[in-house]
mmCIF file of the C-alpha atoms, coordinates in Angstrom:
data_MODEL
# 
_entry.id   MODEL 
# 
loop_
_atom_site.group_PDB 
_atom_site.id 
_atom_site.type_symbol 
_atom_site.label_atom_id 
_atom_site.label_alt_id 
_atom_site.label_comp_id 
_atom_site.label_asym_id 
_atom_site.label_entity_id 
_atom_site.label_seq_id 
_atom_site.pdbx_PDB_ins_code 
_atom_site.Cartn_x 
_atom_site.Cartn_y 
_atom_site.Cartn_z 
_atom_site.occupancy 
_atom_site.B_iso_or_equiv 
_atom_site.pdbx_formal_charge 
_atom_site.auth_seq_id 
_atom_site.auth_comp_id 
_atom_site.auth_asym_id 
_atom_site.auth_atom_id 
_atom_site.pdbx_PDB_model_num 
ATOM 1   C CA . UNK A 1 1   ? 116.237 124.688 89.747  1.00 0.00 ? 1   UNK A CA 1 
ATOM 2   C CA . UNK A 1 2   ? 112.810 124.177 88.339  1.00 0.00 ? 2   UNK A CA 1 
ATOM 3   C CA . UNK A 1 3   ? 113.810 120.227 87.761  1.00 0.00 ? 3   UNK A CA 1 
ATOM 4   C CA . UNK A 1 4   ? 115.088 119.866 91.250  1.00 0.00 ? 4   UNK A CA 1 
ATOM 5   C CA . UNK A 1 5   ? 111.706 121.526 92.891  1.00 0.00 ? 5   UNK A CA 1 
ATOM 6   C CA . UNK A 1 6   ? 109.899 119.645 90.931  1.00 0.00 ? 6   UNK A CA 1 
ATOM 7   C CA . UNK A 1 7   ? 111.401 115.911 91.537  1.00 0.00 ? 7   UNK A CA 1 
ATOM 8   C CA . UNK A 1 8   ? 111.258 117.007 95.551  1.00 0.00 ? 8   UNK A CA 1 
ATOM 9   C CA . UNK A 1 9   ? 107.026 117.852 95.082  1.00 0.00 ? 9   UNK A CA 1 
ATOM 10  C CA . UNK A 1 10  ? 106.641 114.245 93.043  1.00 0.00 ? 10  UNK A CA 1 
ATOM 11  C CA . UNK A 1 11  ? 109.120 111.997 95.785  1.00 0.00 ? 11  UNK A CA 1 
ATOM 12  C CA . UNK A 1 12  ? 107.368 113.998 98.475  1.00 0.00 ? 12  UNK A CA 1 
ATOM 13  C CA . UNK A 1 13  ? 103.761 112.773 96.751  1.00 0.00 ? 13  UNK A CA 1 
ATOM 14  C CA . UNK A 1 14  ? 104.831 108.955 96.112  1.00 0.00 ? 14  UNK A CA 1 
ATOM 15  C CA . UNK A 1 15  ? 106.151 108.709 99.829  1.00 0.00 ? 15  UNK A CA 1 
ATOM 16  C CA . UNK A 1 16  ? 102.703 110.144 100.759 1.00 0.00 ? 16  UNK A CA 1 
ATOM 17  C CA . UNK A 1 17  ? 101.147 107.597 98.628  1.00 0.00 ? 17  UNK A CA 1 
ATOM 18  C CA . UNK A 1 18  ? 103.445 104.963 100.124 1.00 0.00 ? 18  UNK A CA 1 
ATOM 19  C CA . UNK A 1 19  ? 101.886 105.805 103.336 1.00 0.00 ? 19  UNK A CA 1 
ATOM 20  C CA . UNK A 1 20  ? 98.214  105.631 102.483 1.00 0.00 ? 20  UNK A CA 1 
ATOM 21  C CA . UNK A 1 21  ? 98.825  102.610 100.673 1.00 0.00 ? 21  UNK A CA 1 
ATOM 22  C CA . UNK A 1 22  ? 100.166 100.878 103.488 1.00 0.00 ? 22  UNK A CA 1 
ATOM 23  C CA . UNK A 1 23  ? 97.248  101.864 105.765 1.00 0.00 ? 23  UNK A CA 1 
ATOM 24  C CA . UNK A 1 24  ? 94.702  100.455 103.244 1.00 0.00 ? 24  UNK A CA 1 
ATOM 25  C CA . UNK A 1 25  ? 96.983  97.247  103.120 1.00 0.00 ? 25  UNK A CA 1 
ATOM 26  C CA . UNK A 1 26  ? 97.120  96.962  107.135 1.00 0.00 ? 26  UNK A CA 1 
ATOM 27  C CA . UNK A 1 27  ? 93.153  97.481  107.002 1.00 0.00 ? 27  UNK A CA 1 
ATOM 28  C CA . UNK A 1 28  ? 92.780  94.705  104.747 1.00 0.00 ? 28  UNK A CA 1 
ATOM 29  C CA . UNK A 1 29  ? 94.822  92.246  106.721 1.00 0.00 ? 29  UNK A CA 1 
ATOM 30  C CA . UNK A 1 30  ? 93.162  93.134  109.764 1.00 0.00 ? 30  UNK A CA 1 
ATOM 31  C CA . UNK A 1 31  ? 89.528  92.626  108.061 1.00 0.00 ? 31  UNK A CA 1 
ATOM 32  C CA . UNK A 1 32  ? 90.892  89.468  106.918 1.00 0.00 ? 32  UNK A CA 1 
ATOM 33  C CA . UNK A 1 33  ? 92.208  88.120  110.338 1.00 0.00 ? 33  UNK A CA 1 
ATOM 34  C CA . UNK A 1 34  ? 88.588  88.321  111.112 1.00 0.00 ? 34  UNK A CA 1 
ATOM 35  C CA . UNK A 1 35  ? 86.041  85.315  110.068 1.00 0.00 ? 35  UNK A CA 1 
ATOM 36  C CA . UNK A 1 36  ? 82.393  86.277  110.249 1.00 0.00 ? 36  UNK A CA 1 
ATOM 37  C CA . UNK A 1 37  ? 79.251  83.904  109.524 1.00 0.00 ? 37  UNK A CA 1 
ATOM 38  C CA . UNK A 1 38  ? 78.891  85.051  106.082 1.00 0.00 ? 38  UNK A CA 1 
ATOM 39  C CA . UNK A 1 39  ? 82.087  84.459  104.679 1.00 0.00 ? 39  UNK A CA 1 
ATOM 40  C CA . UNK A 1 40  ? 82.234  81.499  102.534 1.00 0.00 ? 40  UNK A CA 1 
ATOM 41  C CA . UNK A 1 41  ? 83.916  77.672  104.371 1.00 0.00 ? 41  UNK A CA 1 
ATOM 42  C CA . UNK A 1 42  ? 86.100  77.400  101.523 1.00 0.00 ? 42  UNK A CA 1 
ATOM 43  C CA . UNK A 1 43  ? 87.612  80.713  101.800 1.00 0.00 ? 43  UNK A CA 1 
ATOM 44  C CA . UNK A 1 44  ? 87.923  80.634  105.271 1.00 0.00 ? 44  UNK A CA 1 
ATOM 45  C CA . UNK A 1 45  ? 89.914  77.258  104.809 1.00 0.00 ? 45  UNK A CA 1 
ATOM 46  C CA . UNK A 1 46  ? 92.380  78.844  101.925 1.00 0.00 ? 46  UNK A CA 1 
ATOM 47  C CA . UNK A 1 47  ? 92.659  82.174  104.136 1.00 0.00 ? 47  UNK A CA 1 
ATOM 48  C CA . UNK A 1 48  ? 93.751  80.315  107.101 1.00 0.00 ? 48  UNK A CA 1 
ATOM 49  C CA . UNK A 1 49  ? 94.249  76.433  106.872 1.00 0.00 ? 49  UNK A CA 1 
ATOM 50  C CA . UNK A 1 50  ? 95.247  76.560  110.504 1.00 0.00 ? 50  UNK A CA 1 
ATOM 51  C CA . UNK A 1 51  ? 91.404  76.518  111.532 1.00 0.00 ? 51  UNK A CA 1 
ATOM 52  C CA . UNK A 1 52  ? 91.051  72.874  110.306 1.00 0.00 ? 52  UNK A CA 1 
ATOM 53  C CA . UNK A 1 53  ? 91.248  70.978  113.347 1.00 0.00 ? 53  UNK A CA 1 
ATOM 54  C CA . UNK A 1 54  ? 89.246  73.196  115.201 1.00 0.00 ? 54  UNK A CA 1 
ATOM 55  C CA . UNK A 1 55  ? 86.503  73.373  112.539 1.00 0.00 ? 55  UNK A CA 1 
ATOM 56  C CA . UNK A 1 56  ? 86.593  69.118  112.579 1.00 0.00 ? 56  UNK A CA 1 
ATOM 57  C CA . UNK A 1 57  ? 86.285  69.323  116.337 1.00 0.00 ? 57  UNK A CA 1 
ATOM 58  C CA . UNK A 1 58  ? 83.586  71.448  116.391 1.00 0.00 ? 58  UNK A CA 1 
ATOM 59  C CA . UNK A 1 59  ? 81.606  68.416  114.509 1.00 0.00 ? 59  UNK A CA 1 
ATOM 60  C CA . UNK A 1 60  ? 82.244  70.720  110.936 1.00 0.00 ? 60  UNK A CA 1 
ATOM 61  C CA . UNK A 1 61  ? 83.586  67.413  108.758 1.00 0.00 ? 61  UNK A CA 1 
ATOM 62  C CA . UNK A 1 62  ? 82.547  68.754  105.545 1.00 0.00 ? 62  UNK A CA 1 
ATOM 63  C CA . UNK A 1 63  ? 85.368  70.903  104.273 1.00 0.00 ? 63  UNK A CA 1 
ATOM 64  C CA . UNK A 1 64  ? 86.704  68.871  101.359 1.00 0.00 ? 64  UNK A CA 1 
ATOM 65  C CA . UNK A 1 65  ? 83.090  68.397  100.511 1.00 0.00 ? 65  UNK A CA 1 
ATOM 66  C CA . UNK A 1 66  ? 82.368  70.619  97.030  1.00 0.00 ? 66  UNK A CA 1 
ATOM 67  C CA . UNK A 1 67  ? 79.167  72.803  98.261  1.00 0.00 ? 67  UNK A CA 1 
ATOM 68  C CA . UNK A 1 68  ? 81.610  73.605  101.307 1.00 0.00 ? 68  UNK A CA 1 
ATOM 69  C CA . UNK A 1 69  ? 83.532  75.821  98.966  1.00 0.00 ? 69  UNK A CA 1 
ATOM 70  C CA . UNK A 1 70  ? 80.109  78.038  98.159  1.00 0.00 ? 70  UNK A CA 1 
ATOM 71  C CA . UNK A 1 71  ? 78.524  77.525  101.676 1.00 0.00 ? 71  UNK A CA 1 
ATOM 72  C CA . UNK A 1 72  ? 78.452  80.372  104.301 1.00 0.00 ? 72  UNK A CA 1 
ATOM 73  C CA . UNK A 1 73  ? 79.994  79.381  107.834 1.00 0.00 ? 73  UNK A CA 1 
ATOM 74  C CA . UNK A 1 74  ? 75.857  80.175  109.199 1.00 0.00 ? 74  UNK A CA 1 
ATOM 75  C CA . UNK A 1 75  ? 74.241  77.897  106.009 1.00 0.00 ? 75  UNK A CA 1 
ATOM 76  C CA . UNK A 1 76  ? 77.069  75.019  106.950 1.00 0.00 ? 76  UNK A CA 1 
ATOM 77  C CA . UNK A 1 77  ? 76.095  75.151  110.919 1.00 0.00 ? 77  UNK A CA 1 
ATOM 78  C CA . UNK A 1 78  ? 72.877  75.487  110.184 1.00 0.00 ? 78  UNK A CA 1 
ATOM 79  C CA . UNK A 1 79  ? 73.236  71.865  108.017 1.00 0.00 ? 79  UNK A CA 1 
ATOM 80  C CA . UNK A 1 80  ? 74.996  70.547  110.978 1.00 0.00 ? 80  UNK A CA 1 
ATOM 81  C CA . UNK A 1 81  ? 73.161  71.467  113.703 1.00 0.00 ? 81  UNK A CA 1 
ATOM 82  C CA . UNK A 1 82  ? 76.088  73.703  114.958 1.00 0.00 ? 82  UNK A CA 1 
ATOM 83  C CA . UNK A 1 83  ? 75.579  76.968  116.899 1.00 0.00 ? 83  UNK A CA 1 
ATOM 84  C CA . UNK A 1 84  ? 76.928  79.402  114.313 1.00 0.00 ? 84  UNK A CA 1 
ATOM 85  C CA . UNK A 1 85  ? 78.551  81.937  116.629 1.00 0.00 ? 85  UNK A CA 1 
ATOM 86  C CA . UNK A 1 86  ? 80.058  79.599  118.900 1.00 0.00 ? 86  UNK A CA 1 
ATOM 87  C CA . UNK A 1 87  ? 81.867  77.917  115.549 1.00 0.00 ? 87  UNK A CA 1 
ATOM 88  C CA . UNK A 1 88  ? 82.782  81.399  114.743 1.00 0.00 ? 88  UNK A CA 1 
ATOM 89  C CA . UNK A 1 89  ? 84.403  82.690  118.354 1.00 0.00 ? 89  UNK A CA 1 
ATOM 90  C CA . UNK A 1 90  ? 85.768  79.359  118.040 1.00 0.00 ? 90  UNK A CA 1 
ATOM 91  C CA . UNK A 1 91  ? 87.645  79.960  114.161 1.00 0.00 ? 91  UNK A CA 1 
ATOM 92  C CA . UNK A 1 92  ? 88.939  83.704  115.632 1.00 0.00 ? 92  UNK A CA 1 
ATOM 93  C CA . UNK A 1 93  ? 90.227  81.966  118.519 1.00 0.00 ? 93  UNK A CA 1 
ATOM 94  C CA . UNK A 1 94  ? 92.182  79.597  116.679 1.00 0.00 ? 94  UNK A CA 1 
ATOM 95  C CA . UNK A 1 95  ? 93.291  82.607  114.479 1.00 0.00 ? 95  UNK A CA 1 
ATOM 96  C CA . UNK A 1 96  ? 94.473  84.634  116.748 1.00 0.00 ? 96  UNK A CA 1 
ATOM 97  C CA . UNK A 1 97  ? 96.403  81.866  118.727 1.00 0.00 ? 97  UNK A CA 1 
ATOM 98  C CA . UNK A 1 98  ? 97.884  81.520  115.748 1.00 0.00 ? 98  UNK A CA 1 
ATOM 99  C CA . UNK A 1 99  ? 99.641  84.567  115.308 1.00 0.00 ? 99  UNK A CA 1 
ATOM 100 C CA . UNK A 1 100 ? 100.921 84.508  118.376 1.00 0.00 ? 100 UNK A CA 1 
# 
């Protein structure tokens, strides 16, 4: 009896666990379909490869370049001459077109 009330309490804590683990997760994903001005080119490339065209079109033809890959999306407009928020609607656009 004891065994069986106590297997119930630890399945009923590692579902509960399950749970809030999987809310962190979506939270993550979320924050991560999200590309703000101080997030690094070269992650924003690896995180989502499918903003390369619209990065080139936006006059952004650095991103093979080596200080891309420690450059913030604001430090790599501002060495282009690029309006930092519109280059970043324009990468959340392209993300979210994306998904659909």
């Amino acid at each position: 009896m004891y065994r069986k009330k106590n297997t119930n309490t630890l399945q009923r804590c590692l579902e509960e666990e399950i749970i809030m683990l999987k809310s962190i997760l979506k939270k993550f994903e979320d924050m991560n379909d999200t590309v703000t001005q101080d997030m690094l080119v070269g992650d924003i490339v690896r995180l989502h490869p499918e903003v390369v065209d619209t990065l080139l079109a936006q006059g952004m033809h650095c991103l093979g370049c080596p200080s891309s890959q420690k450059e913030s999306l604001a430090n790599a407009c501002m060495v282009h001459g690029l309006d930092p928020e519109k280059i970043t609607t324009a990468v959340n656009v392209a993300i979210q077109a994306n998904k659909q």
